[in-house]
C-alpha positions in Angstrom: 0.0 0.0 0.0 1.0 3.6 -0.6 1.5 5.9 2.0 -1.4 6.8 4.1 -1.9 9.9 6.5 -2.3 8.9 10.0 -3.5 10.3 12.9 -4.6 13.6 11.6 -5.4 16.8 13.8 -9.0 17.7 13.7 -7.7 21.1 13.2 -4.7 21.6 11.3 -1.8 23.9 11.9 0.6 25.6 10.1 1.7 22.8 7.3 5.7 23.8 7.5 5.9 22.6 11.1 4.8 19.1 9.7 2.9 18.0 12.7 -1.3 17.7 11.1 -0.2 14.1 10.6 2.0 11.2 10.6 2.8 9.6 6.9 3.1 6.0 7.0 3.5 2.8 4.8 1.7 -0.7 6.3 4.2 -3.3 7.0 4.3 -6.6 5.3 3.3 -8.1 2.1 1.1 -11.3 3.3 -2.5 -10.9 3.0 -3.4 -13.8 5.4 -4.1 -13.3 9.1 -4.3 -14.9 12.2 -7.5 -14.1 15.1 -6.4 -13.3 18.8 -7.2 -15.2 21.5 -10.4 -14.2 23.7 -11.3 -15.7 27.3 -14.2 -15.3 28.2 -17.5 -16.5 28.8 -19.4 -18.0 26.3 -22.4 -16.6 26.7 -21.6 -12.8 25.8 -19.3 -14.0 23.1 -20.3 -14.0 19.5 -18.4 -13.8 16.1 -18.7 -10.5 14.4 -18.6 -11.0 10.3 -16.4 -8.9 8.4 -18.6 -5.7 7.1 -20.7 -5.9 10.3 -21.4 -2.5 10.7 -19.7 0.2 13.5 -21.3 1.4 16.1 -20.2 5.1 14.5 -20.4 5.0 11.1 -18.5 8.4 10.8 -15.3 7.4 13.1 -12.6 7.3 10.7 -9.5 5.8 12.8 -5.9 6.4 12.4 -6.5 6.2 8.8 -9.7 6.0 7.0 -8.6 3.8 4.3 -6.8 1.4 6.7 -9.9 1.4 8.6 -12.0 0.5 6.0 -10.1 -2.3 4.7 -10.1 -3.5 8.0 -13.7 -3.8 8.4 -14.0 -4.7 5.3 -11.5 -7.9 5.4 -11.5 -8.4 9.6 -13.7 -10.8 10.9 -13.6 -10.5 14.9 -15.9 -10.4 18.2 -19.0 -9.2 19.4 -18.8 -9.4 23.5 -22.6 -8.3 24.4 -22.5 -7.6 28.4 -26.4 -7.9 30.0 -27.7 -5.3 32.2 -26.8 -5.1 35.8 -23.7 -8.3 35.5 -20.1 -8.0 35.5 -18.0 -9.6 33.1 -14.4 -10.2 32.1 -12.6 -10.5 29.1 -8.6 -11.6 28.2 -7.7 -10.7 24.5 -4.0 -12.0 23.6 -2.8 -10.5 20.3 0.9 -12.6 19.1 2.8 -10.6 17.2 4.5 -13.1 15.6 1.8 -13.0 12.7 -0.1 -11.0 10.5 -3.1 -9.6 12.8 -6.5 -8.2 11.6 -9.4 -7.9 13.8 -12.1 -6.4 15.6 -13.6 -6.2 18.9 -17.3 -4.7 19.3 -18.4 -4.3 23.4 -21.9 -3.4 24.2 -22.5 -2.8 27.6 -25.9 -2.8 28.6 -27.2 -0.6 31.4 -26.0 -0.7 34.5 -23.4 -3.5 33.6 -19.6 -3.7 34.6 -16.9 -4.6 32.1 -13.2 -5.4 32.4 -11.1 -6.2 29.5 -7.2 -6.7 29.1 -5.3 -7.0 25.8 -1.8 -8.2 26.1 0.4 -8.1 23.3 3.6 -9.6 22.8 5.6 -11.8 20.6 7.4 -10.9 17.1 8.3 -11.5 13.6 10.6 -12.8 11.4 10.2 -10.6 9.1 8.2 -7.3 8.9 4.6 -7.7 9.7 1.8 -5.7 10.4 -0.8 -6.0 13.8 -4.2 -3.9 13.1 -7.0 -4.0 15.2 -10.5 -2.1 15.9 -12.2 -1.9 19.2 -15.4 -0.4 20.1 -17.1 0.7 23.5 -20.9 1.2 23.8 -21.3 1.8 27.6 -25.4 2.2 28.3 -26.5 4.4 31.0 -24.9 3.8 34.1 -22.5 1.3 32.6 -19.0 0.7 33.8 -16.0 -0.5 31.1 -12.0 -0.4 32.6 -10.1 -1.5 29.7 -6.2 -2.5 30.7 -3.7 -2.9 28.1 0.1 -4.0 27.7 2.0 -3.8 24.8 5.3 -6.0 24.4 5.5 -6.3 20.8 9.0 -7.0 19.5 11.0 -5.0 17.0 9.6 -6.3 13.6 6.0 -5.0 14.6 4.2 -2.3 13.3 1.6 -2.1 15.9 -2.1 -0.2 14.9 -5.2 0.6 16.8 -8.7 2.1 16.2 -10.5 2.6 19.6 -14.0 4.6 19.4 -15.9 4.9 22.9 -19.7 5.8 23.1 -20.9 7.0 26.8 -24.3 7.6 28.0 -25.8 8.8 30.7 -23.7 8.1 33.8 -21.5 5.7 32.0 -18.0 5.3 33.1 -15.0 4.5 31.5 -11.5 3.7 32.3 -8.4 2.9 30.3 -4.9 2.1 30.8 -2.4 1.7 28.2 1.3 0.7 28.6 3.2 0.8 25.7 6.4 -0.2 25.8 6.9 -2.9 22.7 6.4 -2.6 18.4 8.9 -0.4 16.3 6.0 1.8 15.2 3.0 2.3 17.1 -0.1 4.0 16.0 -3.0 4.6 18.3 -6.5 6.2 17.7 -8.7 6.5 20.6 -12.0 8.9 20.2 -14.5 8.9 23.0 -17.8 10.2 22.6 -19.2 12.1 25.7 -23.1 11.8 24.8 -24.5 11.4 27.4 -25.4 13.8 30.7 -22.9 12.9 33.5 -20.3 10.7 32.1 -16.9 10.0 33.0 -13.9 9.1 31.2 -10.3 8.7 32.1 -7.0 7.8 29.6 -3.9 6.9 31.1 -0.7 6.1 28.8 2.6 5.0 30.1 5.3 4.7 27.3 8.9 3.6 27.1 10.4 3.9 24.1 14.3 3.6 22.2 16.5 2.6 19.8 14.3 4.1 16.9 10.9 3.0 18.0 8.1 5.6 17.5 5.2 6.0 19.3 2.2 8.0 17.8 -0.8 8.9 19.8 -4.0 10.8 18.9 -7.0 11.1 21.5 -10.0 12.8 20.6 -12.8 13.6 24.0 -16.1 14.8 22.2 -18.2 16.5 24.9 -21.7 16.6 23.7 -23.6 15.6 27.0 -24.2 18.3 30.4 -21.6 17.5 32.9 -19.5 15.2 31.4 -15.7 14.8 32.8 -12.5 13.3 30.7 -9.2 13.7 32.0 -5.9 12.4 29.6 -2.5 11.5 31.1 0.0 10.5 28.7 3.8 9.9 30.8 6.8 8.2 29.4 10.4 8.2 28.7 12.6 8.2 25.3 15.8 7.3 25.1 18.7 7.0 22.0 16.2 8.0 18.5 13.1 7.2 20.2 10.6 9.5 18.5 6.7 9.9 20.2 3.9 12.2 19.1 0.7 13.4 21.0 -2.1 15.1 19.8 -4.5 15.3 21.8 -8.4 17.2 21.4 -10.8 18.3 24.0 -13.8 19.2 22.4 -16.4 21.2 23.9 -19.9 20.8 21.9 -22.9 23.3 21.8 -24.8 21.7 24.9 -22.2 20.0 26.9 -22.8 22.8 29.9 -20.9 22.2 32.9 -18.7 19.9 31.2 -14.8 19.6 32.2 -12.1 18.6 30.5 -8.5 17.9 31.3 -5.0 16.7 29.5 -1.5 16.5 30.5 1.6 14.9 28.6 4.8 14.4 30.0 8.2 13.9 28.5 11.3 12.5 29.9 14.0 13.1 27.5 17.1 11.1 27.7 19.1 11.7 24.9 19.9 14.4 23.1 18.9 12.6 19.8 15.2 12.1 20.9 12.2 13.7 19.4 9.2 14.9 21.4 5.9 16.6 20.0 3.3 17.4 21.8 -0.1 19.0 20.5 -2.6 19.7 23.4 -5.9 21.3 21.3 -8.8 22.5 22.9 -11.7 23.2 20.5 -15.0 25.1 22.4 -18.4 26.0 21.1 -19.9 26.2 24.5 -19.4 28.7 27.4 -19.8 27.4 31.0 -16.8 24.3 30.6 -13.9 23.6 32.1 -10.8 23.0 29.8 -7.0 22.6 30.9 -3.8 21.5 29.1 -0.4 21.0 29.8 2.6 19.7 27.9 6.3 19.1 29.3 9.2 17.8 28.4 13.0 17.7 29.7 15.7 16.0 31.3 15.9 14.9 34.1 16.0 16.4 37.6 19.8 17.1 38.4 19.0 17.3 42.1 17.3 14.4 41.7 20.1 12.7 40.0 22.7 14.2 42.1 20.5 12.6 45.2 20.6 9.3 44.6 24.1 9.4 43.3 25.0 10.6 46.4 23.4 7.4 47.9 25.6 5.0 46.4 23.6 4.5 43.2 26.1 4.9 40.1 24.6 6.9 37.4 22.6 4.4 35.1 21.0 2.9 38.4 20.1 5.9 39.4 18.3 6.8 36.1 16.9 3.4 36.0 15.2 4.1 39.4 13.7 7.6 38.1 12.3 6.3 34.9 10.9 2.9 37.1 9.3 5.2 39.2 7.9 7.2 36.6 5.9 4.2 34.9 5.7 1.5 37.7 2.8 3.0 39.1 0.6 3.2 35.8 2.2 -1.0 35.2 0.5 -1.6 38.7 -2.5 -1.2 37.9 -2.6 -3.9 35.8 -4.2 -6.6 38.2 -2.4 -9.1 36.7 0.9 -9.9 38.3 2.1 -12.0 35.7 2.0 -9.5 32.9 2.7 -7.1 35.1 6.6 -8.5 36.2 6.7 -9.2 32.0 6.3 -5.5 32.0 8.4 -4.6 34.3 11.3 -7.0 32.7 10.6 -5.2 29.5 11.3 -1.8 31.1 14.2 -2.9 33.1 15.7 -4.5 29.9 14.9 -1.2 28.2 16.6 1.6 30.1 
C-alpha cells in the first residue's frame, strides 16, 4: 500500500511545522491473518462477520482507508454484556503473525466490564498487527479496559478505539506501551450522554528508533461530562513519540470539564518529542485545561541518589521505574505485570 496519513489533527496547523499528521506505509506483504485469542465467557461472546457495521459510522480511525479495509476484510468479536452483570474478558494479540481484527463491546445498562489485551511476541520478518475496538457503555454502565504492549522489533503495531458514553456511564483505560517499532494509536471517546466520566492513562517507554504516535480525541456533547488524559513516558537514544490530543467542547455540553496532560522524559539528546494539546470550544460554562512538558531529568534528583551509592545508570533506571511503575501496577495481573516490568528494566 502507498503511503497513508495517520493520525490527523481535527484542526490543522501551520503545514511547515509538519505536525497535522504522521505519513506511514503498512508493513508486510502477506495478506493472510491470524485471530487473537479471547477468554471469556461463552455466553456474551459471539463472532462479528467482516462488514458488520460500526457502532459510528462516521469514526474514521488512524486512517480511514486502513480502517476500512479493515472492516471490510476483519472478521472479529462481538462481546454483548447484559444489564446489571459484570464480566471479564482476556484478549491475547501474538505478534508473531499477521493480525487483523475487531472487537465490538456493548455494555448494557448498569453492567460492569473489564477487558485486558496483552500483546507480545514478534516476527521474522516485517509484519503488520491492526486491530479495531469499540465501546458502547449504556446508562450507568462501567467499562475499565487494561492494556500492555510487548511487541517485538519487527511489529508495526495499529489501533482504532471509538468509545460511546451515556448517561452516567463510566470508563476507564490504561495503556502501557512499551513494545512494536512503530505504534499508531487512535482513541476517540464520545461524551453523549449527561454525566459521564472518562479517564486515559498512557505509560510509554520507548528507544532505539521506535516511534510512538498517539491521537486522543474527547467529544463532549452531554451536560456535565468529565475526561481527564494523562500520557507519561520516557525516550531514550532515537526514540521519536507524538501526541495530539483534542478536548472538544460541543454546543450543549454545559458544565462539562475537561482535562490533558503529557509528560516527557527526554534522555538523549537525539530524541524527538511533540506534543499537540488542542482545545476546541463552542460552548461557554466548561472547564478545559492542558499542559505539555518535556525535559531532562531532575539534576537534584540525579545528584541525590548518586550521592546514595547509586552509580549513574542505576540511578536513572530508578527515576524512569518510578515514573511508569505506578501506571504498570495497575494492571491486576501480576504475571503481565513483572513481563512488563522486565521489559522496562531491559529497556533503560
Amino acid at each position: 500500500m502507498s503511503e497513508l496519513l495517520f493520525n490527523e489533527l481535527p484542526r490543522p496547523t501551520f503545514r511547515w511545522l509538519r505536525v497535522n499528521h504522521t505519513p506511514v506505509s503498512l508493513w508486510g506483504e502477506s495478506e493472510s491473518t491470524v485471530r487473537p485469542e479471547i477468554d471469556g465467557k461463552d455466553s456474551i461472546i459471539t463472532s462479528l462477520p467482516a462488514g458488520a457495521a460500526l457502532i459510528n459510522t462516521n469514526y474514521k480511525g488512524a486512517n480511514e482507508e486502513a480502517l476500512q479495509q479493515l472492516v471490510n476484510a476483519g472478521e472479529g468479536y462481538r462481546i454483548q454484556v447484559p444489564a446489571n452483570t459484570k464480566e471479564a474478558v482476556h484478549i491475547r494479540i501474538d505478534g508473531s503473525h499477521r493480525v487483523g481484527s475487531r472487537f465490538q463491546f456493548i455494555v448494557e445498562e448498569g453492567a460492569e466490564l473489564e477487558v485486558q489485551f496483552y500483546l507480545d511476541g514478534t516476527a521474522k520478518d516485517a509484519t503488520n498487527i491492526q486491530y479495531f475496538d469499540e465501546y458502547d457503555v449504556h446508562a450507568n454502565a462501567k467499562v475499565v479496559v487494561k492494556k500492555v504492549n510487548l511487541l517485538g522489533e519487527t511489529v508495526q503495531h495499529i489501533e482504532h478505539r471509538y468509545t460511546k458514553l451515556s448517561d452516567g456511564a463510566d470508563a476507564e483505560f490504561i495503556n502501557v506501551e512499551i513494545g512494536g517499532q512503530e505504534n499508531l494509536l487512535n482513541y476517540d471517546h464520545d461524551l453523549q450522554g449527561e454525566a459521564c466520566n472518562i479517564v486515559h492513562d498512557i505509560a510509554y517507554l520507548g528507544n532505539k528508533e521506535q516511534k510512538f504516535d498517539f491521537s486522543l480525541v474527547m467529544t463532549h456533547g452531554g451536560k456535565k461530562s468529565v475526561s481527564d488524559i494523562h500520557t507519561l513516558g520516557a525516550l531514550s537514544d532515537k526514540a521519536k513519540k507524538s501526541f495530539r490530543g483534542t478536548l472538544d467542547f460541543l454546543r450543549g455540553a454545559t458544565g462539562s470539564e475537561g482535562a490533558e496532560e503529557d509528560t516527557s522524559l527526554l534522555l538523549d539528546p537525539t530524541v524527538k518529542s511533540i506534543s499537540l494539546p488542542l482545545l476546541l470550544c463552542k460552548e461557554d460554562n466548561v472547564s478545559g485545561n492542558h499542559a505539555a512538558s518535556a525535559g531532562q531529568i531532575d539534576a537534584n534528583k540525579l545528584f541525590y541518589l548518586m550521592s546514595r551509592g547509586f552509580n549513574e545508570a542505576e540511578a536513572k533506571h530508578m527515576i524512569v521505574e518510578s515514573m511508569i511503575r505506578p501506571i504498570i501496577d495497575r494492571i491486576g495481573d501480576e504475571a503481565i505485570e513483572e513481563a512488563a516490568l522486565a521489559a522496562v528494566r531491559n529497556k533503560i
